[in-house]
Every structure is written in C-alpha cells, then in structure tokens.
C-alpha positions, 0 to 999 in steps of 0.5 A, a space after each residue: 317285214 319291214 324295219 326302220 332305217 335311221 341315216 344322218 347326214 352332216 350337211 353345210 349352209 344350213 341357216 334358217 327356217 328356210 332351209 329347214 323347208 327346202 331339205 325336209 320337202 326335197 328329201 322328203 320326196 326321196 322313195 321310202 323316206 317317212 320322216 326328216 328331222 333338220 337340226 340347224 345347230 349341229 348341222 344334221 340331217 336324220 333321215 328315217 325311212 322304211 328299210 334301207 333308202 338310197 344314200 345317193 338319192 337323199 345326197 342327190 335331195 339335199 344337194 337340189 335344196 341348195 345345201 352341201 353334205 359334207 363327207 
C-alpha cells in the first residue's frame, strides 16, 4: 500500500514566477514526485510524493533549477 510523503524544503534565491516554474518543472521530475508547491514568501519548497522519494535527488532538482536549499 502506498502512502503520501510530504517533504519541505527551505530553499534560497527564490523571487519570481520564474523560479516558481524552474523548481516545479525540475523537482517535478524527480521519480515518485506527484505534487510541488513553491511558496515564494516563506521560502519553502513542499514536495509531496508517492511514498518516500529520494531527498538527494529532489536537493539535486533544485539545485539544477539555479536556487540553493538551505540546510
């Protein structure tokens, strides 16, 4: 049975709609990764997924969308 894993992620540089796209598309992409939610004022990144998901490749993601998780 799978269950929901939520993760987040404090992550600096964060600014704009851009980046918004830039880290939803690249985390994304992370396998088991069903849902991103950017939230630019606290400077989070929740990533929800399918069971537990690989915390060095989502850090890995973020870092290929140009921005820095703190931590």
């Amino acid at each position: 049975m799978d269950t929901t894993t939520t993760s987040v992620y404090t992550v600096d540089g964060m600014s704009c709609g851009h980046c918004v796209n830039a880290v939803t598309e690249e985390v994304g992409e992370v396998a088991g990764v069903t849902d991103v939610a950017v939230d630019l004022e606290g400077k989070k990144v929740t990533v929800t997924s399918q069971g537990p998901v690989d915390d060095a490749s989502v850090r890995a993601a973020i870092d290929e969308a140009g921005y820095q998780v703190r931590g």
